[in-house]
C-alpha positions in Angstrom: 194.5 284.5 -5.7 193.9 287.2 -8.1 190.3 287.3 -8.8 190.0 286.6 -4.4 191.9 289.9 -4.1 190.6 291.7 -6.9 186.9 292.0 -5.3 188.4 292.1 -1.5 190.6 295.6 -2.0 189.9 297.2 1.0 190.5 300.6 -1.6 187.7 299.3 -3.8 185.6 298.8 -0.9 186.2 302.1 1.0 185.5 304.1 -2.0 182.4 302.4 -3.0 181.2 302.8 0.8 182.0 306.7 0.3 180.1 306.7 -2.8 177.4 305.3 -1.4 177.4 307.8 1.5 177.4 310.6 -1.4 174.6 309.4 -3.1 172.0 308.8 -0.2 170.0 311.9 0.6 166.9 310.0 2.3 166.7 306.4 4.4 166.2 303.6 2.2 165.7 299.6 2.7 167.5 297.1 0.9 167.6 293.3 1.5 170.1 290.5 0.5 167.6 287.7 -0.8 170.6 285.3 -0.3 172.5 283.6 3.0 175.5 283.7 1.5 175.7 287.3 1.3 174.3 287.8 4.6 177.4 286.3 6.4 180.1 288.2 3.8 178.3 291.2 4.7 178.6 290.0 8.4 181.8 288.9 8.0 183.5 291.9 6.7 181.2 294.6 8.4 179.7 295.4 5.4 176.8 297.1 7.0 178.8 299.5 9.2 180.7 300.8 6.3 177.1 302.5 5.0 175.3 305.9 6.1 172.9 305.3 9.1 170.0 305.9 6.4 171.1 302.7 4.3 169.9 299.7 6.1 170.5 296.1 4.9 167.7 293.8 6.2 168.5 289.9 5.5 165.8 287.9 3.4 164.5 284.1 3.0 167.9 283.2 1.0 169.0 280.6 3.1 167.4 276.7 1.7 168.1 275.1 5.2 165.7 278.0 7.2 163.2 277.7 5.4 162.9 274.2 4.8 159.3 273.4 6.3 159.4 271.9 9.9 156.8 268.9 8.3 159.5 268.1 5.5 162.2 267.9 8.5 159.9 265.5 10.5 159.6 263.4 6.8 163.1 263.7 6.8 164.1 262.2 10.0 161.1 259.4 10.3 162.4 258.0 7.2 166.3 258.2 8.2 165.1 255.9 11.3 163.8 252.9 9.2 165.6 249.9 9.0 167.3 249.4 5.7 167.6 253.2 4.8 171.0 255.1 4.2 170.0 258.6 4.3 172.2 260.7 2.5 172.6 265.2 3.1 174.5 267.7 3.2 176.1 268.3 6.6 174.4 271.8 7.2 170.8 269.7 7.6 171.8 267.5 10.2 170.7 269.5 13.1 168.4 271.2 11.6 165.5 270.7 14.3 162.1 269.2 13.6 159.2 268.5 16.5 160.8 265.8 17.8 164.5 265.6 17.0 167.0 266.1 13.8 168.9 263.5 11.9 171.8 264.3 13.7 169.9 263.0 16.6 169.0 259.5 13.9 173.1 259.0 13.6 173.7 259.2 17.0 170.6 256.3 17.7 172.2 254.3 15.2 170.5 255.7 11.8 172.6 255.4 8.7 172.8 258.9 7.9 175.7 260.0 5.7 176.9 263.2 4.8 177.6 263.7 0.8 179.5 265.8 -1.3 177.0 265.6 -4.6 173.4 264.0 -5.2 175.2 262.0 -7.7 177.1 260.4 -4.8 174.2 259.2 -3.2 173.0 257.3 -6.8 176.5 255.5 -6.4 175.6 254.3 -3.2 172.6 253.5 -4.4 174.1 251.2 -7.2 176.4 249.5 -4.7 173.9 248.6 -1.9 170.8 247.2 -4.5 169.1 245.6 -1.2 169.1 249.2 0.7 167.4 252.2 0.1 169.2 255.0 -0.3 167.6 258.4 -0.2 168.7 262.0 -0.8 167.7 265.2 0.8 167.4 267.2 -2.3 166.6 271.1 -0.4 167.8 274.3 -1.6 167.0 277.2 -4.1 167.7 277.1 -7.9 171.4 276.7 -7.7 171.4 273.3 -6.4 168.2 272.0 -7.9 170.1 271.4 -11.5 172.5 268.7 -9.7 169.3 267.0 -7.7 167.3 266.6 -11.5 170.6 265.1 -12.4 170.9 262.8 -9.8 167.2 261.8 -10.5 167.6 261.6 -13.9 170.4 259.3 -14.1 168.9 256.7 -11.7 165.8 256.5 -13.6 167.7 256.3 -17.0 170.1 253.4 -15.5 166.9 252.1 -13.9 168.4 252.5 -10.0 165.1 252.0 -8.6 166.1 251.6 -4.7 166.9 255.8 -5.4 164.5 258.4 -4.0 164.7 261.9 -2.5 163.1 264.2 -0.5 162.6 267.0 -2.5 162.0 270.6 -1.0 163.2 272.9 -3.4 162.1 276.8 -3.6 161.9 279.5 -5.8 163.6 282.9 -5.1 161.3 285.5 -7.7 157.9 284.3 -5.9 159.3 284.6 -3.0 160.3 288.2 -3.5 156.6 288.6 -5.0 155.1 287.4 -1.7 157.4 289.6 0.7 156.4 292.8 -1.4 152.9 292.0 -1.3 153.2 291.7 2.9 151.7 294.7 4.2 154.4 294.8 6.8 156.7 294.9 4.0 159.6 297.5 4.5 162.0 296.3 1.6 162.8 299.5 -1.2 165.1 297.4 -3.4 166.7 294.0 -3.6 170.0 292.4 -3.9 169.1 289.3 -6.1 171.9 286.2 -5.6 174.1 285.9 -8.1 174.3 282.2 -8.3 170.8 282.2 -8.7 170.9 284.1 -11.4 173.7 281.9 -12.9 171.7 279.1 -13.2 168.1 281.0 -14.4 169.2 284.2 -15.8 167.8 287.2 -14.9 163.9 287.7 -17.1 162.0 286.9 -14.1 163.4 290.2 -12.4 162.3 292.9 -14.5 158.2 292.1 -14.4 158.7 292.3 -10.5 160.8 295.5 -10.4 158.3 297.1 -12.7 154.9 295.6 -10.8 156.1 296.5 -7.4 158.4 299.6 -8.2 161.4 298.3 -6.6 164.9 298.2 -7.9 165.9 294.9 -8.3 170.1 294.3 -8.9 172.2 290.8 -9.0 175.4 291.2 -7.7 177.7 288.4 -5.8 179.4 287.2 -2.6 182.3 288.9 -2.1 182.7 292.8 -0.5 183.2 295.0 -3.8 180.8 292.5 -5.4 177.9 293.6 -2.3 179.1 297.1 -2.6 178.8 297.8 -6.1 174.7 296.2 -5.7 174.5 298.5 -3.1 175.7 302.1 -4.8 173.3 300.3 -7.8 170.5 300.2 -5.6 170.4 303.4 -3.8 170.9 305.4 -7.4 168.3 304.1 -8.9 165.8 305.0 -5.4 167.5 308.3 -5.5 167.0 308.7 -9.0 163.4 307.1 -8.9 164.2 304.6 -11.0 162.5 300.7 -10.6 164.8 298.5 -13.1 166.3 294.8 -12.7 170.5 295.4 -13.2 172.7 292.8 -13.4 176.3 293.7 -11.4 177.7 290.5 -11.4 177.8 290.4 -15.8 181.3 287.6 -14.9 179.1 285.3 -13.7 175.5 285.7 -14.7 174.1 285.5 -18.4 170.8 287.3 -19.2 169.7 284.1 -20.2 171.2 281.9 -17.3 172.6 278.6 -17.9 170.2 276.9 -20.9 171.3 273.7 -20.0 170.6 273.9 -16.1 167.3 275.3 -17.2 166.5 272.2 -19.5 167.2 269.7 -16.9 164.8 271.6 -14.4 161.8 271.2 -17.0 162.5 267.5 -17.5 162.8 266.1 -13.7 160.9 269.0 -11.7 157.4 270.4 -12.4 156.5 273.8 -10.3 154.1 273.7 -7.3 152.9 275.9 -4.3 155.1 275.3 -1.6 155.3 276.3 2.3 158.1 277.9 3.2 159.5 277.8 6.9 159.0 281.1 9.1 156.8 282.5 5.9 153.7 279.9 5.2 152.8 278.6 1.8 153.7 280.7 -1.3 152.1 280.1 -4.9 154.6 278.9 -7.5 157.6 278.7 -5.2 158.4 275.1 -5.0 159.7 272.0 -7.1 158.1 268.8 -7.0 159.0 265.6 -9.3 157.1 265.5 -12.1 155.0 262.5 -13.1 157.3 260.9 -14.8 160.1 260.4 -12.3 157.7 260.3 -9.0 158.6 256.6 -8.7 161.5 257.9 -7.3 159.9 260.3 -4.6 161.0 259.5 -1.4 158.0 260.9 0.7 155.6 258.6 -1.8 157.3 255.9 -0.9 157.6 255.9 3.1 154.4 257.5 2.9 153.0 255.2 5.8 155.2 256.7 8.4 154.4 260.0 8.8 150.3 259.2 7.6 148.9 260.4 10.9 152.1 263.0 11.9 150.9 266.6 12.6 154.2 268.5 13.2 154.4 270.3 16.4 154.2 273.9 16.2 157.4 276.0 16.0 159.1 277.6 19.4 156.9 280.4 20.0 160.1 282.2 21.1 161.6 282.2 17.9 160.9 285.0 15.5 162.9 283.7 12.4 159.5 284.9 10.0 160.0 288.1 11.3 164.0 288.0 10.2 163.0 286.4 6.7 160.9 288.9 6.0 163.0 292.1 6.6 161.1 293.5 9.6 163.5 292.2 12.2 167.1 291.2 12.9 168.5 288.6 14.8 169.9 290.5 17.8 166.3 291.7 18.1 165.0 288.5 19.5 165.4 288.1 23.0 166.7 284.4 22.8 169.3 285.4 20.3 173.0 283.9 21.9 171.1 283.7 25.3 168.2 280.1 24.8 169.5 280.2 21.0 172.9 279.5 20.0 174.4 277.2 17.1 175.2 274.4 19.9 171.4 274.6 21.0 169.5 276.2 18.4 165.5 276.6 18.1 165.7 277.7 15.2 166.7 276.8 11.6 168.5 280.4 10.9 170.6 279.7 13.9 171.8 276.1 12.5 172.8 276.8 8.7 175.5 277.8 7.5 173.3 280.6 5.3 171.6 281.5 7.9 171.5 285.4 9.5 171.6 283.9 13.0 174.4 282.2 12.9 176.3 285.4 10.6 175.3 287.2 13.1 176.7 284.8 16.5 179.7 284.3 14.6 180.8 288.0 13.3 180.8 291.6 14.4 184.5 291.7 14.1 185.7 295.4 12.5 186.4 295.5 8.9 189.8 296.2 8.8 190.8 292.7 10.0 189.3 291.2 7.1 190.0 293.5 4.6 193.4 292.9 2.6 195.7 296.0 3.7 
């Protein structure tokens, strides 16, 4: 697979870690904003290819870990009612709320299916008209484009037993609220490239001006993370505070105008709490007015009326790995009371998320790397 093996040369790789070693003179701070470049850097040893004074800190970019604890309990209160097929992607199902997860719903007896597409759940939807089907619509912008869809196109072929749960976030106000932390310790940013795909990359620059902090989209594989990285640490050595785009194959400075389009029609932008990292202005996407008939949490709204979430595991300090100013072998539960078979928290379930990159690589570099 050409393009696979183009951007996995273990030559490409080893030179850009040696040209990132020559151009470091002073310890700098960058974080990945995205889970899926936390576990390739994980994966290939990414990090221990980089002078000691480089370090990579892993950010809020995973949907699943920072999808709120009260829209989990939503979530699996409505899977449990009679009559529901609750549709997700497999990476939520044990995702744990106060008093269980949905895979804990399926095992009771809950429909709960996993899907492929939101547009798959609408199907269902269309071929059980006596059952309500409802979607977990979660995640960042990449996947919010597909969830409008799948909202659209009920409410234009009038499929009203459709809803969702929506929780989607935002990644620049995000970034905003971790630089304005006053126990912030990120210098510069890698910004996800799919991300970017989908919205293009304007939002970047006011930020990297504002805060003074390099700002640079690259992508997922290891010449892709390597190339953000040499990016980032020359502009800090050279003083420099810009937003670059190193991922020009994939993301448009203008993103994808379609994607964009279908976000303004179904979604309208509100303040929204984020798992580990409280409630941040501007960050979420809710349904706007005209398609809340088909808003899930509106419509099982009496079975969570009274619910107060319990609070999170007090051992588990996944804020403090969202924001940069810890990693996950720093927690003393980490592979010990926390593991992916018995997790307490959300970073250790996903896919995405650093506690689970981290439990499941710190093999050397050279066994991933083509030879």
């Amino acid at each position: 697979m050409r393009f696979l093996d183009e951007y996995r040369d273990r030559e490409a790789v080893l030179k850009l870690a040696g040209a990132i070693r020559a151009k470091a003179t002073r310890p700098w701070t960058i974080m990945e904003i995205c889970g899926g470049q936390t576990h390739s850097i994980m994966r290939f040893g990414l990090d221990r290819l980089l002078p000691d004074d480089v370090r990579l800190v892993h950010g809020p970019g995973c949907p699943v870990c920072v999808t709120p604890l009260a829209v989990i309990d939503q979530a699996v209160a409505i899977a449990a009612e009679e009559g529901v097929i609750f549709c997700t992607f497999g990476d939520m199902l044990r995702v744990p709320g106060s008093g269980g997860d949905l895979y804990q719903v399926k095992a009771e007896g809950g429909d709960v299916r996993i899907v492929y597409s939101p547009l798959d759940a609408v199907e269902l939807a269309k071929a059980n008209p006596e059952r309500e089907v409802v979607f977990f619509a979660i995640g960042f912008e990449t996947t919010a484009p597909a969830n409008a869809m799948a909202v659209y196109r009920a409410k234009r072929e009038g499929v009203t037993n459709f809803s969702v749960v929506a929780s989607h976030v935002l990644v620049p106000p995000a970034i905003e609220a971790l630089l304005s932390a006053p126990d912030n310790q990120v210098q510069a940013f890698l910004a996800a490239g799919h991300v970017c795909t989908v919205m293009g990359i304007d939002e970047y620059p006011p930020l990297a001006e504002r805060y003074r902090v390099p700002i640079v989209v690259t992508g997922f594989e290891p010449v892709d993370l390597l190339a953000g990285v040499l990016a980032a640490v020359t502009q800090l050595e050279e003083g420099r505070h810009e937003a670059e785009n190193c991922y020009a194959r994939s993301v448009k400075a203008e993103g994808n105008v379609h994607a964009r389009e279908m976000l303004r029609e179904v979604f309208t932008v509100v303040p929204q709490a984020w798992r580990g990292l409280g409630e941040i202005a501007k960050s979420g996407l809710a349904l706007a007015p005209a398609y809340q008939a088909h808003d899930a949490v509106q419509r099982f709204a009496h079975l969570f009326e009274d619910h107060v979430p319990a609070p999170e595991d007090p051992a588990c300090i996944s804020g403090q790995i969202m924001r940069g100013v810890a990693k996950p072998d720093d927690c003393p539960e980490f592979g010990r009371r926390c593991t992916p078979q018995r997790p307490i928290g959300a970073p250790m379930v996903s896919n995405e998320g650093a506690c689970a990159a981290y439990f499941r690589y710190r093999g050397p570099v050279e066994e991933q790397l083509n030879p």
